[in-house]
N, C-alpha and C positions, 0 to 999 in steps of 0.2 A: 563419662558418657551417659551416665544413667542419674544423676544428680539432677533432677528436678524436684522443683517446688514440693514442698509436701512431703519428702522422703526424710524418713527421719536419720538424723545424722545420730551418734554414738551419744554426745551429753545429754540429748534430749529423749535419749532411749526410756521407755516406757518397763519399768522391772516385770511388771503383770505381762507381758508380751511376747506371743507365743514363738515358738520354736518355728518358722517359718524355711523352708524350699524354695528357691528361684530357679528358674532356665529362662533365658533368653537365646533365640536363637530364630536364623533367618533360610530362608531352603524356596527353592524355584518348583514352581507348582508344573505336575504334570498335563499334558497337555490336552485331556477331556476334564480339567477343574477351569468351571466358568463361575462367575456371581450366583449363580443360582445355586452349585455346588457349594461355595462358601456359604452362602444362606443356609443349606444344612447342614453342613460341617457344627457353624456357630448354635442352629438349634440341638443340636445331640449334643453338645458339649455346655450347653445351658443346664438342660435337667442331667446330664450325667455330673457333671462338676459340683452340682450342688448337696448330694448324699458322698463326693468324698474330700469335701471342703477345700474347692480348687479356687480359685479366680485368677483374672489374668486380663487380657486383651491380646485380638489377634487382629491385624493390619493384613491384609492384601491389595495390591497394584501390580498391572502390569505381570501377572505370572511371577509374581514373588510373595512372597508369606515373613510378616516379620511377628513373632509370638511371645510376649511376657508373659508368664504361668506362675504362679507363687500356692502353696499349700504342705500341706503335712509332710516330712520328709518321704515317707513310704509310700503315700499316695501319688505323689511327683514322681517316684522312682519308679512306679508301676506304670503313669505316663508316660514317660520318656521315650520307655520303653517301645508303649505303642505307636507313640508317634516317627520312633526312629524305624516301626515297620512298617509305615502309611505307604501303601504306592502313590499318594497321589500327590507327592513331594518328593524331591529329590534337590542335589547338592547341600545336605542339610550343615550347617554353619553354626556352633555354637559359639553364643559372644558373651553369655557368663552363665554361672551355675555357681549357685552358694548355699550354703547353708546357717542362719543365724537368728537370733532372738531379738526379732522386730516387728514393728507392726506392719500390717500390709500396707503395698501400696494401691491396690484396689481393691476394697474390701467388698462390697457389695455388686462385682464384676463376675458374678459366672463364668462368664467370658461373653465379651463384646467385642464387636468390629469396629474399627477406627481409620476414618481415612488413611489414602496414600500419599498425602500429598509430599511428605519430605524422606519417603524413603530412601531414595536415593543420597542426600547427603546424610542420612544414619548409615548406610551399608560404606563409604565413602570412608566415613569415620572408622568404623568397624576394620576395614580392608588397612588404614594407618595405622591401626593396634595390634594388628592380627600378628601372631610369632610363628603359629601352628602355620606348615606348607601346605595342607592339604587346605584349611582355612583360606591362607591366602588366594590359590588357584581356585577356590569354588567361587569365593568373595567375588575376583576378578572375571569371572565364567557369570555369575548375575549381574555384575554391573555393566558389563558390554551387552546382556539383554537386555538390559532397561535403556542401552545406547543405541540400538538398531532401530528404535525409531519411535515416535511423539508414544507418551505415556498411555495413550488413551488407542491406540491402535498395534500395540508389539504383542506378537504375536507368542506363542508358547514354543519353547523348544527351534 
């Protein structure tokens, strides 16, 4: 699912390469987070990410949040945390979480926004791997929101 270009696979692993954190995960945004919300979200998590050596990319459409976070194991774990207490997401959905010695896959990402355009056949994907029921049902609870109607006008909640 996550095999794109550039990611380093095992033989090509780098020995100097740090101990790295990942969460990915995808959660239906509450329903007063508009763009201009995300616009600050992405600026507080620019300068706060960068004193605890975070980076990542964060993708919103359509009232859904899909977020790749990579950094220090303790510092992710101190995130997670926060972000599993955000009201301003909910059915949060993790689609992996690991821990291993690689290089990053956005190195000089703070955290950036990244279109929406193919979120839907990523959560899609996501909802065919998923084993977790609770997973499954949240999966299934975002994708019929992003079904009720054209990308550009579905409304929250």
């Amino acid at each position: 699912m996550f095999d794109e270009y550039g990611f380093p696979g095992a033989p090509d692993l780098d020995h100097a390469a740090p101990i790295l954190a990942t969460f990915v995960y995808c959660s239906r945004a509450a329903e007063s987070v508009d763009d201009i919300e995300v616009d600050r979200i992405i600026e507080w998590s620019q300068r706060r990410n960068v004193a605890r050596d975070i980076t990542g990319v964060l993708v919103f459409g359509s009232g859904v949040f899909f977020q790749w976070i990579e950094g220090p194991p303790a510092q992710l774990e101190s995130l997670i945390g926060s972000l599993n207490d955000d009201p301003r997401h909910y059915d949060i959905v993790q689609l992996d979480r690991s821990v291993e010695k690689r290089e990053r896959l956005y190195p000089n990402w703070e955290m950036e926004r990244v279109g929406a355009d193919d979120i839907r056949a990523m959560l899609q994907e996501a909802l065919e791997s998923a084993e977790d029921e609770n997973n499954v049902a949240a999966l299934g609870r975002i994708l019929n929101h992003l079904d009720s109607g054209p990308l550009e006008t579905v409304g929250r909640r």
